[in-house]
N, C-alpha and C positions, 0 to 999 in steps of 0.2 A: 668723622662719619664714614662708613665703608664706602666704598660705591660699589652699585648695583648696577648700572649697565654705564654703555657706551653711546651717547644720543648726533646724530648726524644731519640737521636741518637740512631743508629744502634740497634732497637730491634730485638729480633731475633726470628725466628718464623722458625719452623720443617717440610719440606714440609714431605707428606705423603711417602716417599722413604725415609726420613731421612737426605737428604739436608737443610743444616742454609741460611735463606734466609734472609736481614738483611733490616731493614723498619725504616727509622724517622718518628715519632707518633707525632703531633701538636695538641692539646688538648688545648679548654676554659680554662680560668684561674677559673671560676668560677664554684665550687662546680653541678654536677647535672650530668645529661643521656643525652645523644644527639648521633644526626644521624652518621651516619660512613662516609667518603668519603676515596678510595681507589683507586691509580694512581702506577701504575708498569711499569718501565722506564728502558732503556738499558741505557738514556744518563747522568745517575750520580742521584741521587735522591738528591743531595746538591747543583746541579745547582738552579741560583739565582730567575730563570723562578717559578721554581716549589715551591720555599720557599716562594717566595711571595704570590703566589696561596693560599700555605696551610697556613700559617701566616693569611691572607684574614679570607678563611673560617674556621679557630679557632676564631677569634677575634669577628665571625658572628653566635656562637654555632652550628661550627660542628669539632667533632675529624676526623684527615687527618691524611692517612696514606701513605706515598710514600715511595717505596719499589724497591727495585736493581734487575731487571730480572734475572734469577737464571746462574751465568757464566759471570757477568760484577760487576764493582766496589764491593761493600762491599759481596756481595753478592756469596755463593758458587754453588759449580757444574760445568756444561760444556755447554757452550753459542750455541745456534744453532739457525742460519737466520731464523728469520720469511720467507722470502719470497722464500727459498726454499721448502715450507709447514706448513701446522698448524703439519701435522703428525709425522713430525721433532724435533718439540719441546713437551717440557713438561707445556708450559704455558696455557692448556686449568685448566689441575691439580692446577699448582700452583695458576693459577688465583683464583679457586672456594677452594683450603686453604685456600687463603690470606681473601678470602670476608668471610668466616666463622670465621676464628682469627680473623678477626679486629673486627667481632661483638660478640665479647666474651672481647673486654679490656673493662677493665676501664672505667667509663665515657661512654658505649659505652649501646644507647637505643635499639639494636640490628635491627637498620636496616641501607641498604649499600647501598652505588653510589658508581659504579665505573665509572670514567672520564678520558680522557687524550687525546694529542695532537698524531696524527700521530702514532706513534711504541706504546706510550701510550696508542691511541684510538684501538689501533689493539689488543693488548693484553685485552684491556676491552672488546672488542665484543667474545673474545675467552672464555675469561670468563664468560660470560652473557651467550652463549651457551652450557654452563657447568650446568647451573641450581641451581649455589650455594643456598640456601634456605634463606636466608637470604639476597638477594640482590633485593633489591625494584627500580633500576632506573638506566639509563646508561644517561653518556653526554660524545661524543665522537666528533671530529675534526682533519680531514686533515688526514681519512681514506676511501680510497673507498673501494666497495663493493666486485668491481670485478678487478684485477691487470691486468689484458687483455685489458679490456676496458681503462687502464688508459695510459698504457705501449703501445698498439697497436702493443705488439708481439715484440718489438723492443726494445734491451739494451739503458738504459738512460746514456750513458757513462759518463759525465760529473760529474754526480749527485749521481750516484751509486758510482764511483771511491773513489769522496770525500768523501761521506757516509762511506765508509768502510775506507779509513784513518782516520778518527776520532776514529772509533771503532776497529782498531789495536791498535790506542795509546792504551787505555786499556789495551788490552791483554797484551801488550809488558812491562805494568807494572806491570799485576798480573804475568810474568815468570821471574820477577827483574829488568826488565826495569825504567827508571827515571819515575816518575810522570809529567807529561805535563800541564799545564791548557790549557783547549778549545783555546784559543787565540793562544796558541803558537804553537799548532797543526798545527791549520790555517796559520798564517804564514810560515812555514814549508810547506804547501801544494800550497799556492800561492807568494810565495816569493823563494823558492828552489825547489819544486818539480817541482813548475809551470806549473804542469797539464799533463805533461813527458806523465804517464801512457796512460792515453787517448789515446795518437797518435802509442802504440806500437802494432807492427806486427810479428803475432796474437796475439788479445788478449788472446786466452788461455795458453798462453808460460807465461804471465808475474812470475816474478818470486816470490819465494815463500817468498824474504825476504821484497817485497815491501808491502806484507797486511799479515804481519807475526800472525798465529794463525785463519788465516781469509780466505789466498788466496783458502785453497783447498775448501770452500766453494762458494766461488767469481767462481769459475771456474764452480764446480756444478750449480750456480744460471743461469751462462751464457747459461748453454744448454737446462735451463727449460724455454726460452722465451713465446713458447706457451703453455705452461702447468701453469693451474688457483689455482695457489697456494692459492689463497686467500680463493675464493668463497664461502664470507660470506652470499649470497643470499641460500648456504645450510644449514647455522642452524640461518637464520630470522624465522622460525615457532617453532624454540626450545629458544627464546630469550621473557621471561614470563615477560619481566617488558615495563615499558612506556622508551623511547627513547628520547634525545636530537639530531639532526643533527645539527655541525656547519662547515661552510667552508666559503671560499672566491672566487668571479669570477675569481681572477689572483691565485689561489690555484693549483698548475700542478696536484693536488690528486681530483679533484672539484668531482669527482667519490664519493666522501663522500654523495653527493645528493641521491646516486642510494640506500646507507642505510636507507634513511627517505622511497624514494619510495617501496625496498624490506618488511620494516616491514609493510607498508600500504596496500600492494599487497599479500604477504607471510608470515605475521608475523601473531601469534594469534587472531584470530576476536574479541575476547575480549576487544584487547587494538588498534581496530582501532579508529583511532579520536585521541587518548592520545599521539602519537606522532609527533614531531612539528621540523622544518626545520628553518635555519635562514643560509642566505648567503647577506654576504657584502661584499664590494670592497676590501677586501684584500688579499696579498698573503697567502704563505703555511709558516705562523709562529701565535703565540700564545703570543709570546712578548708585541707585539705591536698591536691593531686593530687597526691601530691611519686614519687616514683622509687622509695623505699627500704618496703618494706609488709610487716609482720614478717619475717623471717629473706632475704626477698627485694631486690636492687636490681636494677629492671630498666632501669637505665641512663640517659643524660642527657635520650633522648626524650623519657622517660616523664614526665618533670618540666613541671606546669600549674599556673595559676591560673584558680579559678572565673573570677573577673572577666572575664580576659582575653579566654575562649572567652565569654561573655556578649557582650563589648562586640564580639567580630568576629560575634557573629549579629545585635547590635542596627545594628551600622552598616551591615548588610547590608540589612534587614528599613525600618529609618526612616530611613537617611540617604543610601541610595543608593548603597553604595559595589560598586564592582565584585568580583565573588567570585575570591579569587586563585586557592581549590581548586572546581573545578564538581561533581566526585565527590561524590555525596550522603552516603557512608557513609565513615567511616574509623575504621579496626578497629587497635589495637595486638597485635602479635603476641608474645606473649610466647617467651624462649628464643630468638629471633630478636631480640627489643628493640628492632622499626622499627614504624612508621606505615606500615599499609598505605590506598593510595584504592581504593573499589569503588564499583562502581555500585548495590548488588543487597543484601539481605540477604535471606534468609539466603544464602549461594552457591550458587548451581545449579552450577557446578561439582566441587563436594564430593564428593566419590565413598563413600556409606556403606559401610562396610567393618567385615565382623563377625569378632570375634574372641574364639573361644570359649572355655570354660570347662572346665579339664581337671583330675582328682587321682586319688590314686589313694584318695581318701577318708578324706585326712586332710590338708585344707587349711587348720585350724586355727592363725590366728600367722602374722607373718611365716616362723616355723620351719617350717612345714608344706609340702606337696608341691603348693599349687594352681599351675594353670599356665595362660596364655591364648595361644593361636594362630588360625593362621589355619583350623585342620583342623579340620572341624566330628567333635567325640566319637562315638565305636563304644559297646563295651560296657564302661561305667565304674561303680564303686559311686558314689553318692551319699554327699555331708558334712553332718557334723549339729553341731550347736549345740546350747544351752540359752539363755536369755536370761531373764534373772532383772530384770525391771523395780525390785526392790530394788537392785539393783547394775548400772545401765545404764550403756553406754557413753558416757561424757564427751566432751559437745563440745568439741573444739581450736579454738577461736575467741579474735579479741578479748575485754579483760575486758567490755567491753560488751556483750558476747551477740553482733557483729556477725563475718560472715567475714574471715577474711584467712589467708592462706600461715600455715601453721604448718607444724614438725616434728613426724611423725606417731609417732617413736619411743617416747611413753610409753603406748604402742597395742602394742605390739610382741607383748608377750607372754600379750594376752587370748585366750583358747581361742573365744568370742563373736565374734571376728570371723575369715570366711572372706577368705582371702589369695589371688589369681591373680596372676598374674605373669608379663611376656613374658621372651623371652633380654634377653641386650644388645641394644640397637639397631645393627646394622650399618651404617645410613645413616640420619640426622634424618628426622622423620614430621613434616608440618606437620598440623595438628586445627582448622578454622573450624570452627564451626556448634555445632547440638545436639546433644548426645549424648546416647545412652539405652542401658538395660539391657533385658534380655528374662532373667528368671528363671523357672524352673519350681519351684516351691516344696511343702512342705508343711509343716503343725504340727498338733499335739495342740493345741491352743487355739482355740477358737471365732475370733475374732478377733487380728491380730497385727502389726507390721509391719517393713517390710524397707528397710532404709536400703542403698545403692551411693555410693562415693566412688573418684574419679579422681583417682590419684598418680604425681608424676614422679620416681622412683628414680635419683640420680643415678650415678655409676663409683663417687665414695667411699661411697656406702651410705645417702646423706641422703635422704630420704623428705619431697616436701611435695605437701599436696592441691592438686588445680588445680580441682575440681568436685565437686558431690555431688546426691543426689535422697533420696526417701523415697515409698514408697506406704504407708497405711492397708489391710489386705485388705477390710475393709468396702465401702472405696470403692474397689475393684479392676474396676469397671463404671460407675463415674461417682458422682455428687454427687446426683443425684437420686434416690435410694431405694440402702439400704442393700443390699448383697448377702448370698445365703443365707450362714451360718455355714458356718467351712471342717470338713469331716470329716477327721478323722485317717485316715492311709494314703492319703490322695489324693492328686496332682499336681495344681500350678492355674498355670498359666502366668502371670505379672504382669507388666506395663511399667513403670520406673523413668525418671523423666523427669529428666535432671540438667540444672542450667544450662547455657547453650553456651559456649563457650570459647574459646580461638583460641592455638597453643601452640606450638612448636616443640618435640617430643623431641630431644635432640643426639643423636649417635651417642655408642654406648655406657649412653646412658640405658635405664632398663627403666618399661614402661608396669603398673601395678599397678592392682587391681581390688580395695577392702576392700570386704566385703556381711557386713551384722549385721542388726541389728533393734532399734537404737537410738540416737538422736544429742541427750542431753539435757546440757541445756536449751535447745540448739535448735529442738527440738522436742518437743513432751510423751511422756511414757513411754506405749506402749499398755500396759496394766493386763493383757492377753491374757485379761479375760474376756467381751468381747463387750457391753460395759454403758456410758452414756455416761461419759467421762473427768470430765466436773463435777462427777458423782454419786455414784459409786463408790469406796468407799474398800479395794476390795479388789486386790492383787496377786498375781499367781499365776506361775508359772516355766512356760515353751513350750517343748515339744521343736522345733526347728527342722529341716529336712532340704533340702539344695539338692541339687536333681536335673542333672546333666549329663551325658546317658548320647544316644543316635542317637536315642530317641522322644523326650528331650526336651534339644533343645540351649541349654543356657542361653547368652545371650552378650553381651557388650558392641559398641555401634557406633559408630564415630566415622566422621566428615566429613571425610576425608581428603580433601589438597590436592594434586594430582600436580604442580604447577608451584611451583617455588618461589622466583619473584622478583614483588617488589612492581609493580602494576600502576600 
């Protein structure tokens, strides 16, 4: 067998406090100087994801350096949640050491990419706002910009809970606990725990031995819902290098966009134009970009490897090579199943186009009479629900808590969710952009909230989601101070902000409208009494009421594409 690089475990490197922060070095076999690549990781630097990566880019002349966040596996000190703050942690520091050591090894021509997936891409944007001097380029994926925007102010219970048993396994090894692999975690968490935490009251009691080393920040993270821990939109104009954006439509983080838009808006004017966006049909992993994404194949385009799309930014960025695509953005269009190039995100082009909410007040179920056109409503009764946070609507997600294409059919016959629905489509509707709801709502509950999801109904009757949103009514004015409690018998107009998209309806397809007031364990159950979620251990049932009548037309808006060929 040839060999393809040079592998160098647990090097060790002195952060500037005098913490050993410990990095496997993947180095060309062959004799010379070459670019640096730098990836800083809570989830194991020897998982197989990441070796393969750096494996890749050694065997394509670049030395790769991945490296254990300071407080997890090989790696010393004392571990603290990114997303209770950047100001929390030490990784702005360690990031801009690690990019100045890696361009001081060996082999190393002293210029630096840092890259990585999620917790990886967040730690590289930390760093890149550090200013290291020797870092020429970022490729980052399956981080947003802003955690507000992605969170919508509202615990991801599902998704966080498991998040953090993974990363107790850890801790509970570095305090002498067994060593775990990833796998067995997992089954531990969906095979015995079976998801327990989720459903405890309150979540801030949970106790301290179930995310041991972890929970007393689990509990901090829970109080800072509306507080923008992230908000890497404040050091896009201190980030001096050209940028990579990657994510995916079904990516729950797809906020990763709002970093291509920030450095193009807020970043350096120097390096407008130089940086470049790419979203394709897939979820929030790095594994796999493969074509086939639950019940979906969206064709042979759709089929990537991280690496690859790494190694054409890296050779773009450190080694000079000429761009074959100049098009900064390129968008996969789903139901279409091509690569489109654009100049521009989001599209000015896009023609928002509302289409409204009609019943005869009994929209209830796929069964029911709701209906969506383009005719804005006269005089219509209003649809009502209940919504029993005891019995909340289950999210159709990966097992992992993560999005992806399902079939919405075991949804079908809940009374809880309101149903619109356009005709057949006559002729295919292309949808770039954001999409959003406009409800006018009411409830008998102080507090409540209202989930919208966008479904593409196919001729035989298949049913899969292509987007969804969620508003808080609390926070139905913003993040910064709660809004008055809602009064019963009131109309309050709310905006649902769903991911954007980018779609083809075929003809024949029917464009579908689900609106409830609950998507758990995607997101936590509002309790519907007005009290904080960590605290309160009580639940109470909401009368619901959606208004779609001339004084209040509820509706949906999509970014419609009046051309439909690729640019």
């Amino acid at each position: 067998m040839v060999k393809t690089h040079i592998l160098e475990e647990n090097v060790e490197m002195t952060a500037r406090d005098g913490t050993i922060l410990r990095s496997d070095v993947f180095r060309p076999v062959k004799a010379g100087r070459y670019p640096v690549l730098v990836s800083r990781t809570p989830y194991d630097k020897s998982r197989a994801i990441y070796r393969r990566v750096a494996a890749f880019m050694a065997s394509h002349g670049y030395v790769c350096v991945l490296q254990d966040i300071r407080g997890t596996h090989a790696s010393e000190g004392v571990y603290h949640l990114a997303r209770n703050g950047r100001q929390d942690t030490c990784d702005a520091e360690d990031g801009y050491d690690a990019v100045e050591w890696a361009a001081a090894l060996p082999q190393s021509d002293g210029q630096v990419c840092v890259w990585g997936h999620s917790y990886s891409s967040w730690s590289s944007w930390v760093a890149a706002g550090a200013r290291p001097p020797s870092l020429k380029a970022l490729f980052g994926s399956g981080m947003a910009a802003r955690i507000l925007n992605n969170t919508r102010g509202i615990f991801e219970t599902g998704r966080r809970l498991h998040w953090m048993y993974q990363q107790a396994a850890d801790m509970r090894r570095r305090a002498g606990g067994a060593a775990l692999a990833r796998e067995e975690i997992d089954t531990r968490w969906y095979d015995v725990e079976r998801f327990k935490w989720a459903w405890y009251l309150p979540l801030g009691n949970i106790p301290d031995s179930a995310f041991p080393g972890l929970t007393g920040q689990l509990r901090d993270y829970m109080q800072k819902q509306t507080v923008e821990t992230w908000g890497f939109d404040d050091i896009h104009p201190d980030v001096e290098v050209p940028t990579c954006t990657l994510t995916g439509w079904y990516d729950r983080i797809i906020g990763a966009i709002e970093q291509y838009e920030g450095m193009e808006q807020g970043g350096p004017d120097h390096l407008r134009g130089q940086h470049r966006l790419i979203v394709g049909p897939w979820g929030h992993g790095m594994a796999s970009l493969g074509r086939e994404l639950g019940p979906m194949d969206f064709g042979p385009e759709a089929a990537a490897l991280y690496e690859e799309l790494l190694l054409d930014w890296c050779d773009l960025q450190l080694k000079g090579r000429v761009a074959e695509q100049t098009a900064p953005v390129r968008l996969f269009v789903m139901g279409e199943n091509r690569w489109h190039s654009e100049q521009e995100w989001p599209l000015s082009r896009a023609d928002d186009t509302e289409f409204f909410l009609h019943s005869a007040g009994a929209a209830n179920s796929v069964a029911g009479d709701g209906r969506l056109d383009l005719l804005p409503p006269q005089d219509e009764p209003a649809d009502h629900y209940s919504y029993d946070p005891r019995d909340p609507v289950m999210s159709l997600m990966g097992r992992n808590i993560q999005m992806e294409p399902r079939l919405q059919a075991p949804h079908d016959d809940r009374q809880d969710i309101l149903v619109y629905q356009t005709a057949a489509l006559d002729r295919p509707l292309r949808v770039i952009g954001p999409v959003s709801v406009t409800l006018w709502v009411g409830s008998d509950a102080p507090d409540t909230d209202f989930t919208a999801k966008l479904v593409d109904v196919r001729p035989d009757g298949t049913a899969v989601n292509v987007t969804y949103g969620i508003v808080r009514c609390r926070y139905r004015d913003g993040f910064d101070a709660d809004a008055p409690p809602l009064e019963p018998g009131r109309a309050y107009q709310i905006e649902i902000a769903l991911n954007p998209t980018a779609i083809v309806f075929g003809q024949g397809h029917i464009i579908r409208l689900d609106i409830s007031s609950s998507d758990f364990p995607n997101f936590d159950r509002n309790h519907n009494t007005g009290l904080d979620f960590w605290s309160d251990d009580v639940l109470r049932v909401a009368r619901q009421t959606l208004f779609h009548d001339q004084g209040h037309p509820s509706r949906l808006t999509l970014p419609v594409i009046a051309d439909g060929n690729p640019t």
